[in-house]
C-alpha positions as CSV (number, residue, x, y, z in Angstrom):
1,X,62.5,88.7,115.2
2,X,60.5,86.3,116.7
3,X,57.0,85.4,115.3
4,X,53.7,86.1,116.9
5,X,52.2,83.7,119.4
6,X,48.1,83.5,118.3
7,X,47.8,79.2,118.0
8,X,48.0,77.9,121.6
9,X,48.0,74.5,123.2
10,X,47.8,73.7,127.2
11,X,48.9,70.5,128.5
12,X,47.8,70.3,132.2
13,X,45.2,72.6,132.0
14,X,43.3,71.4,135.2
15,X,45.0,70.6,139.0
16,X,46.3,73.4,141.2
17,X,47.6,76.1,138.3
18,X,46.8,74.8,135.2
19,X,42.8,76.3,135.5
20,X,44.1,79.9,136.1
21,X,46.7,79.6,133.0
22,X,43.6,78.9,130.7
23,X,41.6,81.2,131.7
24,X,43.7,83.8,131.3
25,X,44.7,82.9,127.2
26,X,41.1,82.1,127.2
27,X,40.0,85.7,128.2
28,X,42.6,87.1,125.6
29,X,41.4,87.3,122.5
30,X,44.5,87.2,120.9
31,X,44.7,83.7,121.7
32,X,43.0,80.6,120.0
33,X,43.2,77.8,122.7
34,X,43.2,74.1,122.4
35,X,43.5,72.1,125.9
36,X,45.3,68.6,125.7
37,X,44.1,66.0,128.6
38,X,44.3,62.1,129.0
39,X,41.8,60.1,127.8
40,X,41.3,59.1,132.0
41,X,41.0,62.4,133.3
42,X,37.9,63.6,134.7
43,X,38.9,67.2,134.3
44,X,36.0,68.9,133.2
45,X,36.2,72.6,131.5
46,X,34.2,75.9,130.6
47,X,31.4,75.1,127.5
48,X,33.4,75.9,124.2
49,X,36.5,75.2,125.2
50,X,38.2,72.8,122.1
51,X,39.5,69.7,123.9
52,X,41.8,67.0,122.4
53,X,41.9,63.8,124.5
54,X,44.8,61.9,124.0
55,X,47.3,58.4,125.5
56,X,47.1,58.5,129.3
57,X,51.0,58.4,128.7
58,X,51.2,60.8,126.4
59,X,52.5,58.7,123.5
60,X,55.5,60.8,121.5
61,X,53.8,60.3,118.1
62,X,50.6,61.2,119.3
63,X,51.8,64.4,120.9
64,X,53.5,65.3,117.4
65,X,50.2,65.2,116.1
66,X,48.1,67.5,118.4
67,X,50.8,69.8,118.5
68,X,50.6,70.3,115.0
69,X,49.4,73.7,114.0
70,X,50.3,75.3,117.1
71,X,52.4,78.7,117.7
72,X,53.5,77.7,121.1
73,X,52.4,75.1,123.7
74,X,52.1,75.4,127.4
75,X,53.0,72.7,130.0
76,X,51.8,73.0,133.2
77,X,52.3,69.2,134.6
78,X,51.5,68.0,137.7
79,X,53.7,66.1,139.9
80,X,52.9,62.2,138.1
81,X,53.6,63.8,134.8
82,X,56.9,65.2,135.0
83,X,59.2,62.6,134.3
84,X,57.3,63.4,130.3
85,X,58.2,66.8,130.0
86,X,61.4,65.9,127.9
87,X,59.5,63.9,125.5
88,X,56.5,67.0,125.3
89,X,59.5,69.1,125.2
90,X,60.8,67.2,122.0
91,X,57.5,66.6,120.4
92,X,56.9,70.2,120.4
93,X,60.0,70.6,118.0
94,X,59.0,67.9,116.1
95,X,55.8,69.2,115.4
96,X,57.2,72.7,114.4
97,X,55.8,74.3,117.7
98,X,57.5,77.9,118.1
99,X,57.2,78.4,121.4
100,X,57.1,76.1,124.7
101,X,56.8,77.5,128.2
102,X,58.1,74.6,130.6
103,X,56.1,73.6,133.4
104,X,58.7,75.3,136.2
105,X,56.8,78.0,137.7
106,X,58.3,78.1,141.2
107,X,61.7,78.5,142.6
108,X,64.5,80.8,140.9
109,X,65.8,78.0,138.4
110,X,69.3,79.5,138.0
111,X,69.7,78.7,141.8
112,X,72.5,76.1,142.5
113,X,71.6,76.0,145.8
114,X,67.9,75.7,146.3
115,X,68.2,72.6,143.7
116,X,70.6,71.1,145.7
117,X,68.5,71.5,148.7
118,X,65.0,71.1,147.6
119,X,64.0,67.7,145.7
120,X,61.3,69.4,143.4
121,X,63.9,72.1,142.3
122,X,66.3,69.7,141.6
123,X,65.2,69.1,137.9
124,X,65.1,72.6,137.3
125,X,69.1,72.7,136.3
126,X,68.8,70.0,134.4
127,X,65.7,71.3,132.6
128,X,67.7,74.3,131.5
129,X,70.3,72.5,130.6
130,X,68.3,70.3,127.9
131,X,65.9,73.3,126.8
132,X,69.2,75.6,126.2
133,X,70.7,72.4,124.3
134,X,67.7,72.5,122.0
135,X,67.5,76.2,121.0
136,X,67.0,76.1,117.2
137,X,65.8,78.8,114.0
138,X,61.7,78.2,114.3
139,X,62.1,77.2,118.3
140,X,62.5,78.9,121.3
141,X,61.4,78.5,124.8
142,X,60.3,80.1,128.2
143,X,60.5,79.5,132.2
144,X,58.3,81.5,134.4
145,X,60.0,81.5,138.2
146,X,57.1,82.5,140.6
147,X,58.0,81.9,143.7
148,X,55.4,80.2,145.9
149,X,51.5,79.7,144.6
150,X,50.4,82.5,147.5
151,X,46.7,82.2,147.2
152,X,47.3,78.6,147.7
153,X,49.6,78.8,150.5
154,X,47.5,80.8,153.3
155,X,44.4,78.1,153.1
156,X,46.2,74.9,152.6
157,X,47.9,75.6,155.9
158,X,51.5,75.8,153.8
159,X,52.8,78.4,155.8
160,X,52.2,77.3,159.4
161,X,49.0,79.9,159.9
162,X,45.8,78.5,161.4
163,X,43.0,80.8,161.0
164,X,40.3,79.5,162.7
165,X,42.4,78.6,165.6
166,X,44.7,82.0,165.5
167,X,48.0,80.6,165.8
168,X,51.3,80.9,163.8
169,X,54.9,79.0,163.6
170,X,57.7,81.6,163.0
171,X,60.1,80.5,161.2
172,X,63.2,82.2,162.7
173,X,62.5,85.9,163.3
174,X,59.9,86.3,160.3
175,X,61.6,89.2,158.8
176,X,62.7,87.3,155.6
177,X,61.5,88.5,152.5
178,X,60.3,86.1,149.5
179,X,58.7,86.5,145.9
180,X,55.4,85.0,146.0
181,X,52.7,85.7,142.9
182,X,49.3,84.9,142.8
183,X,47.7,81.8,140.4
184,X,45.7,84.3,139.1
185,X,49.4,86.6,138.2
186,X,50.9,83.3,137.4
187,X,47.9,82.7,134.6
188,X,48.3,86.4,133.4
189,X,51.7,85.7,133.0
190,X,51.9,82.9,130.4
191,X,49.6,85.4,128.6
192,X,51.8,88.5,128.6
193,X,54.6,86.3,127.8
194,X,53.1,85.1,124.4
195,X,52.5,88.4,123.3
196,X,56.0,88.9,123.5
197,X,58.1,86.9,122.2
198,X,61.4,88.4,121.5
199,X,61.2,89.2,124.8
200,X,61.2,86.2,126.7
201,X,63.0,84.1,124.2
202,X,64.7,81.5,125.0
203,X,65.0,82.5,129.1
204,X,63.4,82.3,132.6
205,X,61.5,84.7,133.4
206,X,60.7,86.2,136.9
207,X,57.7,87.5,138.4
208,X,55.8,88.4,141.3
209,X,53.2,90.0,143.3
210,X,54.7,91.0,145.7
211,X,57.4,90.4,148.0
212,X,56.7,89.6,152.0
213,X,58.2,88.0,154.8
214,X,55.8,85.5,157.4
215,X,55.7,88.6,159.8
216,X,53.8,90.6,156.8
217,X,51.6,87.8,156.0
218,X,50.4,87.4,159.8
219,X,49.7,91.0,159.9
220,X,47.7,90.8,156.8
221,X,45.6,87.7,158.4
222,X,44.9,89.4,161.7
223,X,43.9,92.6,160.1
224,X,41.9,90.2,157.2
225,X,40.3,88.3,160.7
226,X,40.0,91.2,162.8
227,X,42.0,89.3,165.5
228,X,44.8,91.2,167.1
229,X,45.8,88.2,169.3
230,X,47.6,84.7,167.7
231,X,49.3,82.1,169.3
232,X,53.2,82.4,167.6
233,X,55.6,79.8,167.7
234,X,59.1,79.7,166.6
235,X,61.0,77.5,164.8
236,X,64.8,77.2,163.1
237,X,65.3,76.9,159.4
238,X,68.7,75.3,159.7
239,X,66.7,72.8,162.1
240,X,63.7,72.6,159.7
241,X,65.8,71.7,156.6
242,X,67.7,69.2,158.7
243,X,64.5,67.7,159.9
244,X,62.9,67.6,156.8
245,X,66.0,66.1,154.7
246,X,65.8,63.5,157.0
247,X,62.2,62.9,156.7
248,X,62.1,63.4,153.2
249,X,64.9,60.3,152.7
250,X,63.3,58.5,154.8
251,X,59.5,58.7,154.5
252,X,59.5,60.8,151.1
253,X,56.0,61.9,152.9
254,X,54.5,65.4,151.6
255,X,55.1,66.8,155.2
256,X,58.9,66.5,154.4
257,X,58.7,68.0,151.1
258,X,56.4,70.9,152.2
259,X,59.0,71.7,155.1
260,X,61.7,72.0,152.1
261,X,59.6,74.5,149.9
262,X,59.1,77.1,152.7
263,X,62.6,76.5,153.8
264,X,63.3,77.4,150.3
265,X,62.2,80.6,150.5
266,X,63.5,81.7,154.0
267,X,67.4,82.0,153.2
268,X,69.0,84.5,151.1
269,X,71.7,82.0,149.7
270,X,68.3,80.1,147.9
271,X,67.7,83.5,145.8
272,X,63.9,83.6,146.7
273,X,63.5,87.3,146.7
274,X,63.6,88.2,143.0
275,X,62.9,91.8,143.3
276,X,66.1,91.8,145.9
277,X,68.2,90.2,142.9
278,X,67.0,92.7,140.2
279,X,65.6,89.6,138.1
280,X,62.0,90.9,138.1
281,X,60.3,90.7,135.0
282,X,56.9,92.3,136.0
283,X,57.3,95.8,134.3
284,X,58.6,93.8,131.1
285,X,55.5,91.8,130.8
286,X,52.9,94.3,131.4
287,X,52.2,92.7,134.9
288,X,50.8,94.1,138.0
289,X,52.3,93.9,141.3
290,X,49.6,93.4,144.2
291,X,48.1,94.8,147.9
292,X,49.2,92.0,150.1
293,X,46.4,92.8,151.7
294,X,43.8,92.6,149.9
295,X,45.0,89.0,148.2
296,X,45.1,87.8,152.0
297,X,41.8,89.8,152.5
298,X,40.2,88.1,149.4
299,X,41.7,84.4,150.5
300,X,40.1,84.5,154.3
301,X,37.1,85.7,152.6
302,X,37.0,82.5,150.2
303,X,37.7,80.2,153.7
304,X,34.8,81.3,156.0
C-alpha cells in the first residue's frame, strides 16, 4: 500500500503553472509545503510560505539535501530547466523522496505520434521510459497529461482569437474536439493526486475540464463579448504542421513551436481528446469538470 503524501516540496513554483500548483497544496491542509527556487530568481511568494533557495543549477548534492524529509516532490520546470529533470528526478531517490510528479503536464505522453511531431512532446517518451526504469520499494512516480493551459490560451492569443478586434483563424472546420484543463484544475490536480497514492502510482494520469473544439470556444467568446459578428478565417492543419516544421528547423522561433502545440491538438491520430480515449482520470481524483462558459466568461472578464 502506498504511504501517505503530508511532506511536500515544489520545484518551479513560480512562471506560467507552477503559482496555481502551490496554491492549491498550500490551501490543503493536509499538506506541509516547502518551495525550492534559485538563489537568482526574483520569484517572490505569499507571506509564510517556507522557501529554500538553492544553486542556480541545481547542484545534485544540494538537491539531495532539500529533498530530505520530504513525502513527495513536485516539478513543475520551465522551459530553461528541463534538461535537469533527470538529475531532480534521481536526487529525489536519493534523498528517499516517495513520491515525484514530473513536470509533463500537457500532451497525452503515451502518444507516439504527437512526440514525433511536436518538439516539446518529444521528451515525454523518453521521460517514461527513465521514470518506469527507476520504479523501486519506497519510490514511485506520477505524470499529469492536461492538455492545453486553457485559461492561458484565450488571452495570450494561442488559439488564433482576437477579442478586441473580433476575428478568428479556423483551423480546418473547427469541429475537432480536445482536452483542455484549467491552471487552476491543473493545481487541484497535483493535490488530489497526493492524497492518493495507490492510486496514481507509478502512471500518467489524465485530466480535464472539459473537452471543446475552436468552434465551441468562439461561441463561448462571442457570447462572453456580446458580439455576434467575428471576422473567421480558415486555415489547414496538414498545411500548418508543414509550415511550422519548417519554421521550427529553421528559425526554432516560438511562432513555430506555438503552430505545433495547437496542431497537436486538432488531429485524432495525436490522442488529444482524453475523454474520447476513455483515459480520463477526473472522477478518480475527486476533480471537477467545468462550464466552458463561464472559464471563457471569467478570462474576457480578467482582459478588459
Amino acid at each position: 500500500m502506498a504511504s501517505a503524501l503530508h511532506i511536500v516540496t515544489i520545484v518551479g513554483a513560480s512562471g506560467r503553472l507552477g503559482p496555481f500548483i502551490l496554491k492549491a497544496l498550500q490551501d490543503d491542509p493536509a499538506f506541509n509545503v516547502t518551495v525550492i527556487t534559485r538563489h537568482n530568481s526574483t520569484a517572490t511568494f505569499s507571506e509564510g510560505t517556507k522557501v529554500v533557495k538553492v544553486s542556480d543549477g541545481y547542484l545534485d548534492e544540494e538537491m539531495v539535501e532539500a529533498f530530505k524529509g520530504q513525502d513527495a516532490v513536485v516539478l513543475s520546470l520551465g522551459f530553461e530547466a528541463e534538461h535537469r529533470h533527470s538529475a531532480l528526478v534521481h536526487a529525489s531517490i536519493k534523498a528517499g523522496v516517495k513520491r515525484l510528479i514530473a513536470s509533463g503536464y500537457g500532451a497525452n505522453d503515451s502518444n507516439a505520434a504527437v512526440q514525433r511531431m511536436f518538439p516539446i512532446a518529444a521528451r515525454l517518451g523518453p521521460m517514461i521510459t527513465e521514470l518506469k526504469s527507476l520504479e523501486r520499494p519506497g519510490w514511485s512516480w506520477t505524470t499529469i497529461c492536461c492538455g492545453l493551459f486553457f485559461d492561458f490560451c484565450i488571452p495570450s492569443g494561442f488559439f488564433g482569437f482576437n477579442t478586441p478586434s473580433h476575428t478568428a483563424q479556423i483551423w480546418d472546420s473547427g469541429d475537432a474536439k480536445f482536452s483542455a484543463t484549467t491552471r487552476t484544475n491543473i493545481g487541484l490536480s497535483v493535490a488530489k493526486v497526493l492524497t492518493r497514492p495507490a492510486e496514481t502510482e507509478n502512471r500518467s494520469v489524465y485530466i480535464s475540464s472539459f473537452e471543446c473544439s475552436m468552434n465551441d470556444i468562439l461561441a463561448a467568446l462571442k457570447k462572453a463579448t456580446g458580439v455576434d459578428e467575428w471576422t473567421v478565417t480558415h486555415v489547414n492543419t496538414d498545411e500548418q504542421i508543414k509550415s511550422g516544421t519548417e519554421e521550427w528547423k529553421t528559425t526554432g522561433s516560438m511562432a513555430a513551436m506555438g503552430k505545433l502545440a495547437l496542431a497537436s491538438n486538432l488531429k485524432d491520430v495525436y490522442g488529444s481528446n482524453f475523454r474520447e480515449l476513455g483515459l480520463l482520470d477526473n472522477k478518480i481524483l475527486g476533480l471537477p469538470h467545468e462550464d466552458l462558459n463561464e472559464v471563457v466568461a471569467a478570462v474576457v472578464e480578467t482582459m478588459s
